[in-house]
C-alpha positions as a Markdown table, in Angstrom:
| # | Residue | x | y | z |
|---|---|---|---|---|
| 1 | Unk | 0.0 | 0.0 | 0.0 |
| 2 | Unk | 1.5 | 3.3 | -0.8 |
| 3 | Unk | 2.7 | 5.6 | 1.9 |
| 4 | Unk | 2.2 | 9.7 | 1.4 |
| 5 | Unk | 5.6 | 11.4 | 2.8 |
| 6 | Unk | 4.5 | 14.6 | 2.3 |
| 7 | Unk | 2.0 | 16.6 | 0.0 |
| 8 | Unk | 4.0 | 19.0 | -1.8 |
| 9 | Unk | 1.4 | 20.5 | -4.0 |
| 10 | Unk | -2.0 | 21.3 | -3.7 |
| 11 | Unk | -4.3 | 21.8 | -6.4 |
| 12 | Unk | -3.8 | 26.0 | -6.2 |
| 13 | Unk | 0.4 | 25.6 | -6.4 |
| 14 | Unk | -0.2 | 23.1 | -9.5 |
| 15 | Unk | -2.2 | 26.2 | -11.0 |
| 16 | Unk | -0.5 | 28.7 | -10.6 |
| 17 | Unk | 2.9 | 26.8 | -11.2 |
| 18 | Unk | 1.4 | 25.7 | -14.2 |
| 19 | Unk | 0.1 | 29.8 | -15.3 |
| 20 | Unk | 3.9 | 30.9 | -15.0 |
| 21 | Unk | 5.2 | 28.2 | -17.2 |
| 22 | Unk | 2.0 | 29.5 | -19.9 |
| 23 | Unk | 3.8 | 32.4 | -19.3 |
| 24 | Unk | 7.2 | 31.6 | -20.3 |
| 25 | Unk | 5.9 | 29.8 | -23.0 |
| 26 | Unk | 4.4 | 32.8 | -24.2 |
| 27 | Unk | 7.4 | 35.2 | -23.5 |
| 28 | Unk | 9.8 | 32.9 | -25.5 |
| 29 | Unk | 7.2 | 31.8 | -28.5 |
| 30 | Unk | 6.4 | 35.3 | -29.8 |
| 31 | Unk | 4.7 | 33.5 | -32.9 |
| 32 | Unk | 2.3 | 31.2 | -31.2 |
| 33 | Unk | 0.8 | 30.5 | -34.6 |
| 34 | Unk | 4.0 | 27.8 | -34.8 |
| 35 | Unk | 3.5 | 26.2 | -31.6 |
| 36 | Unk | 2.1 | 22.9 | -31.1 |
| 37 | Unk | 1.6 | 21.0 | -27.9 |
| 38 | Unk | 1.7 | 17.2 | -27.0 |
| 39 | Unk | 1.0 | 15.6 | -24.1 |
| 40 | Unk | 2.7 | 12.6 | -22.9 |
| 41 | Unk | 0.8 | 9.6 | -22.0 |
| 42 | Unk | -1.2 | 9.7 | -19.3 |
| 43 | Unk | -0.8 | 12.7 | -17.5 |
| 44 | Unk | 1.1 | 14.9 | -19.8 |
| 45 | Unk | -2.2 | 14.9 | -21.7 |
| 46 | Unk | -4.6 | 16.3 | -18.9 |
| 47 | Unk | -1.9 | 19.0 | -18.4 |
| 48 | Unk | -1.1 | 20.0 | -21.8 |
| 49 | Unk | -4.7 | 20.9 | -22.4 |
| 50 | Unk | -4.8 | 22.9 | -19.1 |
| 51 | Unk | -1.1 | 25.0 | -20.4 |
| 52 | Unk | -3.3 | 25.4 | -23.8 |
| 53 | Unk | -6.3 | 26.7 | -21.7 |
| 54 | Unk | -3.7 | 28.7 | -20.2 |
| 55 | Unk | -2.0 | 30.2 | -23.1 |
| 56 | Unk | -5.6 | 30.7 | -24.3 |
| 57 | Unk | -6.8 | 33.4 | -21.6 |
| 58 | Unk | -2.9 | 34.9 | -21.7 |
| 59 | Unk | -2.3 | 35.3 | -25.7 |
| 60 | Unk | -5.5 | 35.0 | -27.1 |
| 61 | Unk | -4.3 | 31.6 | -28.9 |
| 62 | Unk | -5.0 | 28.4 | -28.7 |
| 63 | Unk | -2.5 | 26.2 | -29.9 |
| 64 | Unk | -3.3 | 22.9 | -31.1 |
| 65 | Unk | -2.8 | 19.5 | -28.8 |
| 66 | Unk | -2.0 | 16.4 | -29.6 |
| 67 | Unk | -1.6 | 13.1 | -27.1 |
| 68 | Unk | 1.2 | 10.7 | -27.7 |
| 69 | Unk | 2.3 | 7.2 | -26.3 |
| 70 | Unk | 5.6 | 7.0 | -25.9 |
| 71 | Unk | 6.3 | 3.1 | -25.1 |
| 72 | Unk | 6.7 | 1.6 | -28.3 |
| 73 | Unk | 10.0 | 4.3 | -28.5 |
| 74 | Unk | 11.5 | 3.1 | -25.0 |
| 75 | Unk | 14.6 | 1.6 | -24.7 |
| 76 | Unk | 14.1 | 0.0 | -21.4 |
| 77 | Unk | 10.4 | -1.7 | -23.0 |
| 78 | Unk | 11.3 | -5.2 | -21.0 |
| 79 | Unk | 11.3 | -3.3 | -17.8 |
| 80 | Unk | 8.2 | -1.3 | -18.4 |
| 81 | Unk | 5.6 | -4.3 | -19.5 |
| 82 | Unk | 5.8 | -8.4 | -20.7 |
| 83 | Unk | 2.7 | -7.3 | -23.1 |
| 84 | Unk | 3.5 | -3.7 | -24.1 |
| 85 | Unk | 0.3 | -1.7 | -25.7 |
| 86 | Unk | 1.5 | 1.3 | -28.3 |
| 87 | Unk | -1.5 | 3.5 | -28.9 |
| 88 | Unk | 0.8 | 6.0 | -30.9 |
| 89 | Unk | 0.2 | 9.6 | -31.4 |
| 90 | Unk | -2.9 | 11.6 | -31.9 |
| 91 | Unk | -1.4 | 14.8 | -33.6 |
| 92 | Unk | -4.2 | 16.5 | -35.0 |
| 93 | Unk | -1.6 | 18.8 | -36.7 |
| 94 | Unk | 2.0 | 18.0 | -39.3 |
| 95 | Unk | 5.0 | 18.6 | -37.0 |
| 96 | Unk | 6.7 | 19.8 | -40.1 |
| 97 | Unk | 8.5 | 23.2 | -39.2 |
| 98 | Unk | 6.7 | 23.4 | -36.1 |
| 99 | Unk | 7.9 | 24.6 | -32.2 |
| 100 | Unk | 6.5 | 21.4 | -30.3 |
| 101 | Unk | 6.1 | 21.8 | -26.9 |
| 102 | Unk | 6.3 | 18.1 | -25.3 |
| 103 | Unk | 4.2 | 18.5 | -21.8 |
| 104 | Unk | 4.5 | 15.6 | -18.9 |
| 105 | Unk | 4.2 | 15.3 | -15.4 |
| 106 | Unk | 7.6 | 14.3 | -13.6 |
| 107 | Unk | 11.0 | 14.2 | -15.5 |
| 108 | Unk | 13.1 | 12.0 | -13.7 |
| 109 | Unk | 16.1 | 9.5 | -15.8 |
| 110 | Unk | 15.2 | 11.4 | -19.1 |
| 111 | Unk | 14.2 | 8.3 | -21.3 |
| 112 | Unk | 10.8 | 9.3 | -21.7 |
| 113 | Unk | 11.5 | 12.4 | -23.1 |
| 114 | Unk | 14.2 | 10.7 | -25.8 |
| 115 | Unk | 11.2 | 8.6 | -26.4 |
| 116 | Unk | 9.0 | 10.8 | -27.3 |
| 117 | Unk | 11.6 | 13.2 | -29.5 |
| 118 | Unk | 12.4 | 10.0 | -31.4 |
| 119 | Unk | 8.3 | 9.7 | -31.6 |
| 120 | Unk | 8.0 | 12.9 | -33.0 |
| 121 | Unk | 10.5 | 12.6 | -35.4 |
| 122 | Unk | 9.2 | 9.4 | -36.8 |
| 123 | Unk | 6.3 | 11.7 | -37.8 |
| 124 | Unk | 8.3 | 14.7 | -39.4 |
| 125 | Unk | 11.3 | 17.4 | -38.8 |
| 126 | Unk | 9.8 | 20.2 | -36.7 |
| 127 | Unk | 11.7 | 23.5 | -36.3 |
| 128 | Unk | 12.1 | 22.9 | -32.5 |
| 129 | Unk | 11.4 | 20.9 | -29.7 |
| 130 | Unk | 10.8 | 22.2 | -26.2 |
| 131 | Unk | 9.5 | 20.1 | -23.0 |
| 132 | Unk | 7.6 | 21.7 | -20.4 |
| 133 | Unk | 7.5 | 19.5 | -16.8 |
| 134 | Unk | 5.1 | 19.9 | -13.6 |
| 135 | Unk | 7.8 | 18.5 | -11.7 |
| 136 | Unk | 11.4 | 17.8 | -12.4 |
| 137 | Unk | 12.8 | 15.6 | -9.5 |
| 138 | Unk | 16.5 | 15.4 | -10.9 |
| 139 | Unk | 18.6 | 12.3 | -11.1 |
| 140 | Unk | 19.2 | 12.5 | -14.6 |
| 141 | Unk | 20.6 | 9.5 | -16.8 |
| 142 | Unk | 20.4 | 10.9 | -20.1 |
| 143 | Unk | 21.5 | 14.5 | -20.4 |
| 144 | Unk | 18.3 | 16.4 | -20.5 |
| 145 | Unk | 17.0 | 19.6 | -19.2 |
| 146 | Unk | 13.6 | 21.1 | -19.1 |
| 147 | Unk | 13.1 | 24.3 | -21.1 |
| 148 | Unk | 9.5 | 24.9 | -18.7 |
| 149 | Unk | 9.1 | 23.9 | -14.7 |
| 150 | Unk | 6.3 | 23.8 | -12.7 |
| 151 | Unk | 8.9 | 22.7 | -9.3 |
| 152 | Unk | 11.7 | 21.6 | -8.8 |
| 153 | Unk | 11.9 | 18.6 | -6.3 |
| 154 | Unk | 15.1 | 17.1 | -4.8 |
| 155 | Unk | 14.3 | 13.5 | -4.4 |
| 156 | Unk | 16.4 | 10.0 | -3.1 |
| 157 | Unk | 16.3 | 7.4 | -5.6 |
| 158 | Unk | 14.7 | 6.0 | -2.6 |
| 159 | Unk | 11.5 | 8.3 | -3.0 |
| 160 | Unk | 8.4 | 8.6 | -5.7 |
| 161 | Unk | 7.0 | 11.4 | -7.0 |
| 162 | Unk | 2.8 | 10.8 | -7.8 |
| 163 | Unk | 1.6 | 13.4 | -9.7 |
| 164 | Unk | -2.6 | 12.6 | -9.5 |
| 165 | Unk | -5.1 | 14.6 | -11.8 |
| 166 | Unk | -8.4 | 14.2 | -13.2 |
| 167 | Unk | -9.5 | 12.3 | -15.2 |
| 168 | Unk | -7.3 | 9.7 | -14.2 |
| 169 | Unk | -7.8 | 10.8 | -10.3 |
| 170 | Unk | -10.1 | 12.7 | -8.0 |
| 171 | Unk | -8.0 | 14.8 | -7.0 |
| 172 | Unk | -5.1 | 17.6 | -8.2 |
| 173 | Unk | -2.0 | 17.6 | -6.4 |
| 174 | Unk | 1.8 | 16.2 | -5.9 |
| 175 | Unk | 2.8 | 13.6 | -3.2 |
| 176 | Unk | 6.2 | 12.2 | -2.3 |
| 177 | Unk | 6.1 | 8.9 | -1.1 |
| 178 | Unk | 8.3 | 6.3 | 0.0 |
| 179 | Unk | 10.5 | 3.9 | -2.6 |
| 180 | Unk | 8.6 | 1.3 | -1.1 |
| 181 | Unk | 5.0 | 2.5 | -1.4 |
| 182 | Unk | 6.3 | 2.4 | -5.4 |
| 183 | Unk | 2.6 | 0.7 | -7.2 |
| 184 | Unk | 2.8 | 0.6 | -10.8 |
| 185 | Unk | -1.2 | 0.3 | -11.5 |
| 186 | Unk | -0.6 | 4.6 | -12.7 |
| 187 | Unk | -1.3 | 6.2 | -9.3 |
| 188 | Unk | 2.7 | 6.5 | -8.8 |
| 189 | Unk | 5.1 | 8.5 | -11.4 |
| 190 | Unk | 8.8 | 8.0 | -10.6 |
| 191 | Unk | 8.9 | 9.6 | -14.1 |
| 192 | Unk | 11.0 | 9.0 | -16.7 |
């Protein structure tokens, strides 16, 4: 059974962390019309529609969102699942000579995110590729940075990060819990 350490976010920090990085977005994209946003699977997607929502009541622009399952593209896929399920992407938009903004929850060893550029690269060359991250809780194994944070959270390799939001919880907000407490039926993200 998982074990809350601490709550670290409530649902008011996650909004208003998540309004300054619209901001910044906004500030370093002066033309919006090129920007295009993908969540990560699962809860990348929930939060890049609430940074377009965002963007929306800041620039007057609502940039197009598209969803996208990484675990086809991961190179530890015998860890993650026996029977892997690849939905792919839903990009209601070309990447072609696009800014994409790739959107997820926790950023943690940094394979998910070279998963996902090497997914969006199997679809076309965009101009430039950004990742916005709620929570980036460091111990890095590939050498990526986030352009866009929510928070910044020191963590053991001992410790989880859960991110929960609706849909896929009741509740908004950001937990640490213990290494052990670790579940992988989606209420947990170590991240990746």
């Amino acid at each position: 059974m998982s074990r809350v350490k601490a709550k670290l976010m409530d649902e008011t920090a996650v909004q208003r962390a998540w309004l300054r990085v619209a901001h910044q977005i906004s500030e370093r994209n002066p033309q919006l019309d090129k920007l295009c946003l993908v969540g990560i699977r699962r809860r990348g997607i929930p939060l890049a529609k609430q940074l377009c929502q965002n963007l929306a009541q800041i620039a007057g622009f609502y940039p197009p969102c598209g969803e996208l399952d990484i675990h086809f593209y991961r190179d530890d896929l015998t860890q993650a699942a026996s029977d892997p399920v690849c939905k792919g992407a839903v990009l209601p938009f070309p990447v072609e000579g696009k800014t994409i903004i790739l959107v997820d929850d926790v950023l943690y060893t940094g394979r998910t995110v070279r998963a996902a550029m090497e997914a969006v690269f199997s679809l076309g060359r965009p101009a430039a590729i950004q990742l916005a991250i709620l929570i980036d809780r460091g111990h890095r194994e590939l050498p990526f940075r986030a352009d866009y944070v929510g928070k910044n959270i020191p963590t053991s390799h001992r410790e989880s990060i859960a991110v929960r939001i609706p849909p896929y919880d009741p509740e908004t907000g950001v937990y640490i819990l213990e290494a052990s407490a670790y579940r992988t039926d989606g209420n947990c993200t170590n991240g990746g």
